[in-house]
N, C-alpha and C positions, 0 to 999 in steps of 0.2 A: 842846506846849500849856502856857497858863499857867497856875499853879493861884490860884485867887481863896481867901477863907475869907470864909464865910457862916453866920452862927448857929454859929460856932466848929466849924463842918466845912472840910475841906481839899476844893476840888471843884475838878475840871478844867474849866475853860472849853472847851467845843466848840465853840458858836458864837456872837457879835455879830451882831444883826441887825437884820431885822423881824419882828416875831410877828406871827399875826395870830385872831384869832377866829373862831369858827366854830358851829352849834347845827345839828347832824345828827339834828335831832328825827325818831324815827319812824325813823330808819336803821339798819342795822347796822352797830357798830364790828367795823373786822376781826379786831382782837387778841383779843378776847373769849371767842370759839373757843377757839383756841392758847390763851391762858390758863385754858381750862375750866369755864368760865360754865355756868350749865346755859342749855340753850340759847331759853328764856325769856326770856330778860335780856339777851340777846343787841342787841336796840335800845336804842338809845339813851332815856332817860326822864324828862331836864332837869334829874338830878339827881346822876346820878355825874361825878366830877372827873377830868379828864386831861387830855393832850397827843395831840394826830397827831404823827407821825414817821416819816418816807421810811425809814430805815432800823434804828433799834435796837432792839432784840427786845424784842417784847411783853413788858407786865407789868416793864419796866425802872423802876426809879425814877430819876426827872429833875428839876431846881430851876431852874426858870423864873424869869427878875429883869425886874420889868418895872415902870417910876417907881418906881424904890429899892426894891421890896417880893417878896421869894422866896421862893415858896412849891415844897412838896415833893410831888411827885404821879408820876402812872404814866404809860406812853406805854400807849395803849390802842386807838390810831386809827393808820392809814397816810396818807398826806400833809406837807404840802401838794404839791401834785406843779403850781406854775405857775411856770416858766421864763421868761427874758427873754434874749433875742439881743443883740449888739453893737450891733445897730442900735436897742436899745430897744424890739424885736415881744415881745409877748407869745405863749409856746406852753404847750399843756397841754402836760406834761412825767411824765406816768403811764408806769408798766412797761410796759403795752401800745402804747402811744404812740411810747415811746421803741424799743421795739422793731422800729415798720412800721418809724420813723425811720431808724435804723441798718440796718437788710435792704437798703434802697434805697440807701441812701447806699453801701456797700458793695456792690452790683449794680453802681452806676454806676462804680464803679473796677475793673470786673471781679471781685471777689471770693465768693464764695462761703461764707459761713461757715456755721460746724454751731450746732444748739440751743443747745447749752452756749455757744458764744462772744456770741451771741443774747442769752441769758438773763444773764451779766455785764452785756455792754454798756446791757440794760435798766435798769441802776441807775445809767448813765453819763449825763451832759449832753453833745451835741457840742461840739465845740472853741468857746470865746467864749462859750458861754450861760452864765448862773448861775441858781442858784435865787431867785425873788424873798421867797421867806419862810422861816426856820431853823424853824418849827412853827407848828403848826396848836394853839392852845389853844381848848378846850369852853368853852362861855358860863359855864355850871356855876363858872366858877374867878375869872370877871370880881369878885366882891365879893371876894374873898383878894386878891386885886391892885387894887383900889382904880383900876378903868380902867372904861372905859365901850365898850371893844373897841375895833373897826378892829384899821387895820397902823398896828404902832408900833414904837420901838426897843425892843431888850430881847435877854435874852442866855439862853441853853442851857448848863448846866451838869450833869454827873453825878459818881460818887465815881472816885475812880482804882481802884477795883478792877476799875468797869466798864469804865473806859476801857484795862485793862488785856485786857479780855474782846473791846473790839470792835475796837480802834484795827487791828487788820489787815483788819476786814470795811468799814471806811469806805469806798464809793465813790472812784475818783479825780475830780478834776474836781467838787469837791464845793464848791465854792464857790458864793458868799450874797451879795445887793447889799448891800452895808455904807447907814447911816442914812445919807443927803445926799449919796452919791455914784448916786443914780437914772440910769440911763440915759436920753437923750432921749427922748421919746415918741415912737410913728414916726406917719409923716405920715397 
């Protein structure tokens, strides 16, 4: 991984992509819990600052760079979990999702897998898909980044000590549509 330096920190780039925006008003973030919220606050309230993230453990801190501007905030949410095929299909791409996904896929080869193989593969893409968004950012953080939301380029960054923490819990098969290489749309 390359490291970038940003506000004179050394950060590892994770990933180049698409961001994209999100306002889970009235919801519950999942992280919220696990981080020890009381559980009040547990919804969302259009006014705490974070990130969704498929995989890096709650309460992480992460530096989002999106039109030149990076800001330092928490992954607080799980997501974005929307996948795109070779052919450019768009699939929900959630733990549970991914799970029927793979039982079947695996039946049809004859196989049999236990829970536990299950429950890895849940954080796996099948062969050729990728994720079409590197996070999910809260509306909450739209004025710090100077955007008006949607899906836009922009890039994921954390410190090497974390990168030091998760780089073996990465998902394989973890790849992101890069900006301008979009998949065709399917028919």
């Amino acid at each position: 991984m390359p490291a970038l330096l940003a506000k004179k920190i050394a950060l590892v780039l994770l990933y180049s992509g698409y961001v994209t925006f999100y306002n889970p008003e009235g919801r519950t973030l999942s992280c919220l819990a696990q981080m020890g919220e009381p559980e009040a606050a547990w919804k969302w309230d259009g006014k705490r600052e974070g990130v969704a993230h498929r995989w890096l453990p709650c309460g992480s801190t992460v530096y989002v760079r999106v039109a030149g501007k990076t800001v330092k905030t928490k992954v607080l949410d799980r997501g974005p979990y929307t996948a795109i095929d070779a052919s450019g299909a768009w699939h929900v791409a959630s733990p549970p999702y991914l799970r029927k996904w793979w039982r079947a896929h695996l039946a049809d080869q004859g196989v049999d897998p236990t829970d536990d193989e299950i429950s890895k593969l849940s954080r796996q893409l099948p062969p050729g898909w990728r994720w079409r968004s590197i996070v999910d950012i809260l509306y909450s953080l739209k004025p710090k980044l100077g955007t008006k939301g949607g899906r836009q380029p922009g890039q994921l960054m954390i410190s090497p000590g974390l990168w030091a923490e998760v780089k073996d819990i990465r998902p394989e098969n973890d790849e992101v549509v890069l900006p301008g290489q979009d998949p065709p749309k399917s028919p």
